[in-house]
C-alpha positions as CSV (number, residue, x, y, z in Angstrom):
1,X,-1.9,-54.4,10.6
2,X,-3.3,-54.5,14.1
3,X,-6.3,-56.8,14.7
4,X,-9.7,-56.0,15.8
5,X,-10.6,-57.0,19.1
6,X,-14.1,-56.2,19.2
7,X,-16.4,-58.1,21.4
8,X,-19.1,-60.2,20.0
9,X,-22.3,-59.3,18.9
10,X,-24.8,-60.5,22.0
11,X,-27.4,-63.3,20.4
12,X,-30.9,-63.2,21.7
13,X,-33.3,-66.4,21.5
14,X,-37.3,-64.8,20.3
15,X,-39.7,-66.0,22.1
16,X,-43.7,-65.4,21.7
17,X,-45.9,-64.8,18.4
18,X,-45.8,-60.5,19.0
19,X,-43.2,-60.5,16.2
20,X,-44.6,-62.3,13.7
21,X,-44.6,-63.0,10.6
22,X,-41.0,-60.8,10.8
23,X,-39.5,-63.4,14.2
24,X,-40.8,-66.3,15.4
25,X,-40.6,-68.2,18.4
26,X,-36.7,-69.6,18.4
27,X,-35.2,-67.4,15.9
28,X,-31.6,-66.3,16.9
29,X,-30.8,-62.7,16.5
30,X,-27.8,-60.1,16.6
31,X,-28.1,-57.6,19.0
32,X,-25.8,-53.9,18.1
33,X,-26.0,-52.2,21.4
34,X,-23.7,-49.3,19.7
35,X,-26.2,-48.2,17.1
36,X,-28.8,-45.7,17.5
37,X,-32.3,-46.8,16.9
38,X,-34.3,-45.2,14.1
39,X,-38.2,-45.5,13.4
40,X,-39.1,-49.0,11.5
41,X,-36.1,-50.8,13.2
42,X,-36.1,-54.0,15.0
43,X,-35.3,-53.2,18.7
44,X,-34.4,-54.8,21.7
45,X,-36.4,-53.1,24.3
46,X,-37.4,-52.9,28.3
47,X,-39.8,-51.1,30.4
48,X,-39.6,-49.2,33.8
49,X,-43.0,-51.2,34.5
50,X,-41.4,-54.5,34.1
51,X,-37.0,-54.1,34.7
52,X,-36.3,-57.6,34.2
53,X,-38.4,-58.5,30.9
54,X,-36.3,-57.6,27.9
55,X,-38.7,-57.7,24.4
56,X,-38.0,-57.5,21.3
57,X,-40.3,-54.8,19.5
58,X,-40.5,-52.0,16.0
59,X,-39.2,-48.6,17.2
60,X,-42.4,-46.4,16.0
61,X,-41.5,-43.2,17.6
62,X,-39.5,-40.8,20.0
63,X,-42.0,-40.7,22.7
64,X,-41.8,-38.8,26.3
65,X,-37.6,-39.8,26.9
66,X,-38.2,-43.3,25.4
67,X,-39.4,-44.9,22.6
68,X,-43.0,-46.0,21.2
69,X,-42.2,-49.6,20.3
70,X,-45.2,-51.9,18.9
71,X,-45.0,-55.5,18.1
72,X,-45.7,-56.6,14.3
73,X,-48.4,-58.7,15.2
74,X,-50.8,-56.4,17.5
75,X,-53.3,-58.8,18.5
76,X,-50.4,-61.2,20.2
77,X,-48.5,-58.1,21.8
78,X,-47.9,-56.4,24.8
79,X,-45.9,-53.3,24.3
80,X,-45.8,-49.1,24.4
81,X,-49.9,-49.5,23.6
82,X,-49.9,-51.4,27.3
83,X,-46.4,-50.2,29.2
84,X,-45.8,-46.9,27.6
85,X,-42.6,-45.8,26.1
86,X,-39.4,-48.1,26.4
87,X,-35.7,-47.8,26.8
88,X,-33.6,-49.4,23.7
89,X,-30.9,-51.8,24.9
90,X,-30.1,-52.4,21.1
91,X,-30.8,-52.7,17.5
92,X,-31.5,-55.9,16.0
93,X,-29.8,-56.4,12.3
94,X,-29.8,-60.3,11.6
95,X,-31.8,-63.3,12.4
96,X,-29.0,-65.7,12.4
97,X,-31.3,-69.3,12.9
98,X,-32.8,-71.1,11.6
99,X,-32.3,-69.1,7.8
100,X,-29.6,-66.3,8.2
101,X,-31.4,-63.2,7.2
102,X,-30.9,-59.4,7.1
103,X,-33.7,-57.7,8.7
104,X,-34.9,-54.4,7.7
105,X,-36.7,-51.1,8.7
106,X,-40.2,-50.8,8.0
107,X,-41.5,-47.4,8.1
108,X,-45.2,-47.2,9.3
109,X,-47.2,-44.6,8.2
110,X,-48.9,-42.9,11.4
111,X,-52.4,-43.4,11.6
């Protein structure tokens, strides 16, 4: 039986209050740059506007060939509201630090 010889998941280090109460500042997350984002998952994002700033955001919506990403805590976040709509580098599954944890999709009803 052959063994896999897949590369690592990339870990990404949060950093800001725009995710919170879902990430805070020094949670370590999984990054799945193979999986297709879907409305209410955790994303990791950037913007045309701002190339070298990656973000970690909620995919909301397709929106004009990118996505409408929002941060959970929209009084401490600067995202598609601000930049417009973003390019998805990858899908973030698992908070790894400090308490291992599965993350999950939350579907927000449009307003």
């Amino acid at each position: 039986m052959a063994r896999s010889e897949r590369a690592p998941l990339p870990l990404v280090r949060v950093v800001g209050p725009s995710m919170y109460p879902t990430l805070r500042t020094g949670d370590l997350v999984t990054v799945e740059r193979s999986r297709e984002a879907r409305p209410g998952d955790l994303v990791l994002v950037r913007w045309s506007a701002r190339p070298g700033l990656l973000s970690v955001k909620r995919a909301v919506r397709l929106s004009g060939g990118g996505w409408h990403v929002e941060g959970d805590n929209p009084f401490a976040s600067t995202d598609s509201r601000t930049l417009g709509a973003a390019e998805v580098v990858g899908v973030i599954r698992f908070r790894l630090w400090p308490r291992p944890w599965r993350l999950r999709r939350v579907v927000r009803s449009e307003e």
